[in-house]
C-alpha positions in Angstrom: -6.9 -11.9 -9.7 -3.4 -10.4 -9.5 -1.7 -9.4 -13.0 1.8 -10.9 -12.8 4.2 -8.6 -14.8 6.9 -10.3 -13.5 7.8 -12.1 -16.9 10.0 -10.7 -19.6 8.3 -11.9 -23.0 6.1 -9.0 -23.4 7.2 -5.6 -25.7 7.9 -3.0 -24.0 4.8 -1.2 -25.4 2.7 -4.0 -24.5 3.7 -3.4 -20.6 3.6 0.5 -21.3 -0.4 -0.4 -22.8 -1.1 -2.2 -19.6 -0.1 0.0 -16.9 -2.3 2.6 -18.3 -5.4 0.7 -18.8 -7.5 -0.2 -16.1 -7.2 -3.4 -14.6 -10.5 -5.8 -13.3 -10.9 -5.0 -9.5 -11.4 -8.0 -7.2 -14.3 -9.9 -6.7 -16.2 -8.3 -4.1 -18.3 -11.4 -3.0 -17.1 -12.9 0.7 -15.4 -16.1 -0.3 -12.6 -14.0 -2.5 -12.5 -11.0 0.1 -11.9 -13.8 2.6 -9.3 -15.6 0.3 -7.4 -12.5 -0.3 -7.3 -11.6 3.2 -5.9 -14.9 4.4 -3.4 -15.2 1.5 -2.4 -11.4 2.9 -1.6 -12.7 6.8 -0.3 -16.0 4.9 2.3 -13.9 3.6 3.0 -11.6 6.9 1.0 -9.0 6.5 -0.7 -8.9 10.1 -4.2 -7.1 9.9 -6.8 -5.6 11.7 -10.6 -4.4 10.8 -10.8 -1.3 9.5 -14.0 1.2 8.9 -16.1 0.9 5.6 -18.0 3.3 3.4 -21.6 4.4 4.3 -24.6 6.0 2.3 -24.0 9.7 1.1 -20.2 9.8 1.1 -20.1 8.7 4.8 -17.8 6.5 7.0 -19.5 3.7 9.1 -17.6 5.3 12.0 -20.4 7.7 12.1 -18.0 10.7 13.0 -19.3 13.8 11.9 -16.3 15.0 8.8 -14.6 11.9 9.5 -11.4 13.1 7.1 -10.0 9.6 6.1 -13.7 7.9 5.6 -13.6 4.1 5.6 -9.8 4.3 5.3 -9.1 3.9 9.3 -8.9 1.0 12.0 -12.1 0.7 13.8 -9.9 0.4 17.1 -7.7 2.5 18.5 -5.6 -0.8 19.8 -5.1 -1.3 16.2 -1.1 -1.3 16.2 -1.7 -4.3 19.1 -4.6 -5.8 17.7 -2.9 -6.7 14.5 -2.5 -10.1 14.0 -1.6 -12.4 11.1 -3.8 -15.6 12.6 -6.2 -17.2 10.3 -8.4 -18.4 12.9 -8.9 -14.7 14.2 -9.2 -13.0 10.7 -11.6 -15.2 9.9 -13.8 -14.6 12.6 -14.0 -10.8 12.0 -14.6 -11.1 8.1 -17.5 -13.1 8.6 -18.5 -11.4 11.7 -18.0 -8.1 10.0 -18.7 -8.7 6.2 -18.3 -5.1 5.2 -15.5 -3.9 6.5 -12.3 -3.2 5.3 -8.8 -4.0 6.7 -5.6 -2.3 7.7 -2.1 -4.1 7.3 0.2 -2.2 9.9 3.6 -1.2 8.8 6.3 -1.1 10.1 6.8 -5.1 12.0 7.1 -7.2 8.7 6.7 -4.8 5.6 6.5 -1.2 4.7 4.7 0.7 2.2 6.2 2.8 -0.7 3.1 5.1 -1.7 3.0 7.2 -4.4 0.9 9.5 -7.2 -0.4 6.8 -9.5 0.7 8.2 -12.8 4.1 8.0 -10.9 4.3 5.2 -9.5 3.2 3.2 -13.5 5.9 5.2 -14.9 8.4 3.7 -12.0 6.7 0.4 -12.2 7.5 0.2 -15.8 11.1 1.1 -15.1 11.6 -1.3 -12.9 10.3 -4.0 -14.5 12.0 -2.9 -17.9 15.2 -2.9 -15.8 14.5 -6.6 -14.2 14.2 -5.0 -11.1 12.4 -7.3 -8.5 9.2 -5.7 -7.4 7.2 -7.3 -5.2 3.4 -7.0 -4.3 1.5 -3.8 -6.0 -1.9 -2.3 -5.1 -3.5 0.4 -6.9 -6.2 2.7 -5.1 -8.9 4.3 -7.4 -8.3 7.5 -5.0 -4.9 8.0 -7.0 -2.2 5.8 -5.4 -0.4 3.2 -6.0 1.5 1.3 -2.9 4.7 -0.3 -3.7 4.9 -3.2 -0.4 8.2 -4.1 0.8 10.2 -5.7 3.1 10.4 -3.0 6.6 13.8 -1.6 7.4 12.9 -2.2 11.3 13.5 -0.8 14.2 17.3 0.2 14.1 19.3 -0.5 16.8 20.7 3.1 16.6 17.6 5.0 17.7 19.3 8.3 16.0 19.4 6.3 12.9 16.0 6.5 10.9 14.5 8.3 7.6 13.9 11.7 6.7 10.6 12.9 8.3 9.2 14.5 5.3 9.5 10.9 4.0 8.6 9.0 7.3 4.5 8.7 6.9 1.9 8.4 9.7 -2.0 8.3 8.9 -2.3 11.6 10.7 0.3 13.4 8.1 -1.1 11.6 4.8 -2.3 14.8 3.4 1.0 16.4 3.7 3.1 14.1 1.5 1.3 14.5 -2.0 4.7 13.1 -3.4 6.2 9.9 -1.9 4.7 8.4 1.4 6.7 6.4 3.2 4.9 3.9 6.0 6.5 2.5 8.2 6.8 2.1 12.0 3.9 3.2 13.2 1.5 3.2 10.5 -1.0 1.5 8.2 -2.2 1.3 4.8 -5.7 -0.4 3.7 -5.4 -4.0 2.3 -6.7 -5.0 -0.6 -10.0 -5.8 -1.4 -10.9 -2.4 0.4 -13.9 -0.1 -0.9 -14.2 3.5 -1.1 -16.9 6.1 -1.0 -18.3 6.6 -4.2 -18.0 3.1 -5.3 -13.9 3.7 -5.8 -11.5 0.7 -3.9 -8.5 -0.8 -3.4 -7.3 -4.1 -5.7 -3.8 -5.9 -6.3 -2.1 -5.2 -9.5 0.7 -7.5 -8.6 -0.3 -10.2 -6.3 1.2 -11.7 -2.8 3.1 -14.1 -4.5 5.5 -12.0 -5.8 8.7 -11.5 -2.6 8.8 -8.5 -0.1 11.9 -6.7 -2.1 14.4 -4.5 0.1 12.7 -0.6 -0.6 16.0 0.4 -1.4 15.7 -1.2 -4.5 13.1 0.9 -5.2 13.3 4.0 -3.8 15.5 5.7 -6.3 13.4 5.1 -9.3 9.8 6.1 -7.1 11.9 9.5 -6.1 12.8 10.4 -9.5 9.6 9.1 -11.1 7.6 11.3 -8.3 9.7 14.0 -8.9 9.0 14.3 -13.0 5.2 13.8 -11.7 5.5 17.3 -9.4 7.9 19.0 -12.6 11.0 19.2 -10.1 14.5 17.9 -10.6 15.2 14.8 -8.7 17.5 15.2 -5.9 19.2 12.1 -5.2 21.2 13.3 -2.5 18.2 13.6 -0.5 16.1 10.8 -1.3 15.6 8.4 2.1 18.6 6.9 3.6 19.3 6.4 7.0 20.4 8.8 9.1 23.6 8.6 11.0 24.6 10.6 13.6 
């Protein structure tokens, strides 16, 4: 169950209250795992199966220090192998009850990741600002993921984002800050579980628009920036380049 913030009628202090409390994660029984993942690929969010935790802090990929445990595609075709049918995703959640799923970035929607104390204090902001934000998820490993409509493929090939903004699973661990994923990689879709009994849930559900990231973006960089005790820089914050 989503918490829709997307009314107005609350106090301020009442939203403020909320964003720092912890919200109910989602039923982790199959029929709502498979009701979340369909209402995800109902709203274009293709998918593909992903790994899932294993005893002792371990990934089910069974690779020895595997260093994004059962937060990976379990196929390397994964970028081809996402698909929004119903028919097909059915078939692998009950075929594969425990595993997670990946949305790939970058062909309908991108992902605006960020610190989680962040990204509440920009999620407040925006909302207090009657910003539209569209679907939220929170990860109990610190995160929260801001999803959006994708910029795309431009038809300028010279014309594309920053790099230190530009976010591939490979290069996770080198963007503490602001993560940006788009072409070319994935995030995990909620319901997803963690080692250490941690996971993945909505905080504002699917039913809420893909916004256009650049409605966001200023108010995650400066929100990110207060988080790391720097001075926001606006003037580098991720437009398109243009050569």
């Amino acid at each position: 169950m989503s918490a829709d913030l997307g009314g107005r009628t609350g106090l301020q202090g009442k939203l403020s209250q909320w964003l720092r409390g912890r919200r109910p994660k989602e039923a982790a029984g199959d029929g709502g795992r498979e009701d979340l993942l369909l209402a995800a690929a109902g709203a274009g969010l293709p998918l593909a199966p992903a790994a899932h935790p294993a005893p002792g802090y371990r990934c089910s990929c069974d690779r020895v220090g595997c260093p994004t445990p059962a937060r990976h595609p379990v196929s390397f075709a994964w970028q081809t192998q996402s698909t929004t049918d119903r028919a097909q995703i059915e078939r692998w959640a009950r075929h594969q009850p425990q595993a997670n799923f990946i949305t790939a970035t970058g062909m309908v929607h991108d992902v605006l990741d960020v610190p989680l104390e962040a990204g509440r204090e920009a999620l407040e902001r925006l909302l207090g600002a009657g910003i539209e934000v569209g679907p939220v998820a929170e990860s109990d490993d610190g995160r929260l993921l801001f999803f959006t409509l994708t910029r795309g493929t431009p038809e300028d090939e010279d014309e594309w984002w920053p790099c230190e903004l530009d976010c591939h699973p490979e290069t996770a661990d080198e963007h503490p800050g602001l993560r940006w994923h788009c072409r070319g990689s994935y995030v995990l879709v909620p319901p997803a579980r963690l080692p250490g009994d941690q996971g993945v849930y909505w905080v504002r559900g699917l039913e809420h628009p893909l916004p256009d990231p650049l409605s966001l973006l200023e108010t995650l960089t400066d929100a990110c920036a207060r988080y790391a005790g720097e001075e926001p820089d606006h003037a580098s914050a991720a437009w398109p380049l243009r050569h």
